[in-house]
N, C-alpha and C positions, 0 to 999 in steps of 0.2 A: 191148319196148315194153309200158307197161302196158295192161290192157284198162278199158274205158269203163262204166260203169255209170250211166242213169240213171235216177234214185230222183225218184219221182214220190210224194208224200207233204205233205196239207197240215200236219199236226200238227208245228210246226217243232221240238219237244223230240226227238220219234221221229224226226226227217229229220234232224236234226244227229246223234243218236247214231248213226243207219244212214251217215251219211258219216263218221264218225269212224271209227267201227269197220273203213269199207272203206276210207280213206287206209289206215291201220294196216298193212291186210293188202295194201296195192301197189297199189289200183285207182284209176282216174281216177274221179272224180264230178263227176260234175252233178243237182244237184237242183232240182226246180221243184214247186209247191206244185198244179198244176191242168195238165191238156195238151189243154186243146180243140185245140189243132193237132197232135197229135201227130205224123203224117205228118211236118211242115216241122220240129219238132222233131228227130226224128231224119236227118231230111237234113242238119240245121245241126252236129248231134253226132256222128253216124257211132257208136252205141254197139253195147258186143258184146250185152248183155244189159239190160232192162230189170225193174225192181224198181218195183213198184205196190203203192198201198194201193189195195182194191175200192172203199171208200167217200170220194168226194170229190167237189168241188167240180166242176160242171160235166157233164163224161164222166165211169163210174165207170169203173172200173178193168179191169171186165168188158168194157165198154164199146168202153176202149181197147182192151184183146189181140183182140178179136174186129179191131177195125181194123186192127190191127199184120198179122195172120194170113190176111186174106183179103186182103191187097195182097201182089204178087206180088212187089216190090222189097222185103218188110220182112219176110215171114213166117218166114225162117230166124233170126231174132234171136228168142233165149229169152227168153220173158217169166214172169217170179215173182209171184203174187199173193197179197198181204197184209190180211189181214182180224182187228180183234177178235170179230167175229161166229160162231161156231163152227158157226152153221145157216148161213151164208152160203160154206161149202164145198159143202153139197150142192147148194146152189141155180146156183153157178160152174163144173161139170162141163161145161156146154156153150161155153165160151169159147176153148177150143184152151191155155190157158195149160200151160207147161213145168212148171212147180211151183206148189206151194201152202203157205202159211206161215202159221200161224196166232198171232196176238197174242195175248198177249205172248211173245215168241217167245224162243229161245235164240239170243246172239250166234253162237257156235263153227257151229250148226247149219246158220245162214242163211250164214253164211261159206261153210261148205260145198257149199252149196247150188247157191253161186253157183259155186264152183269146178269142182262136177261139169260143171254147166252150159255152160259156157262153154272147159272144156280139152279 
């Protein structure tokens, strides 16, 4: 059964290419442009791992994994955070996130990434 991925990403050129690249490679996507609900999000999706950009609409990205992480039902799902900001790695250390991926990123790499991650 393939695993679930959702890519949370308002820039819809970068959120198509991240869902294209992961069909490709066998994963289910869901993608959504902003997750003020996140919690109900992932209850409605059931995902293995989650892929974030830090900078977005509403909750950032930070934001979210901090939420993912300190609730007891969601903290085992790996979360990825994704930034073009390259000072905004140092400032993200305190968020609990699984990885860190910096824009503009290598496809093969974040594949990877994701793979470590979640097998």
């Amino acid at each position: 059964m393939p695993k679930t991925i959702l890519v949370i990403e308002d820039d819809l050129d970068i959120s198509d290419a991240i869902e294209t690249v992961l069909i490709f490679n066998k994963f289910t996507v869901v993608g959504i442009n902003r997750a003020d609900n996140i919690l109900d999000l992932i209850n409605e999706h059931n995902p293995d791992l989650i892929l974030a950009n830090y900078i977005l609409p509403g909750l950032t990205g930070g934001r979210i994994c901090q939420l993912i992480k300190e609730n007891e039902s969601t903290s085992h799902i790996p979360v990825v955070l994704m930034s073009a900001y390259h000072k905004m790695a140092m400032s993200v250390l305190n968020f609990q996130y699984d990885a860190y991926i910096h824009k503009p990123f290598n496809i093969d790499k974040l594949v990877r990434t994701i793979q470590k991650l979640i097998n």
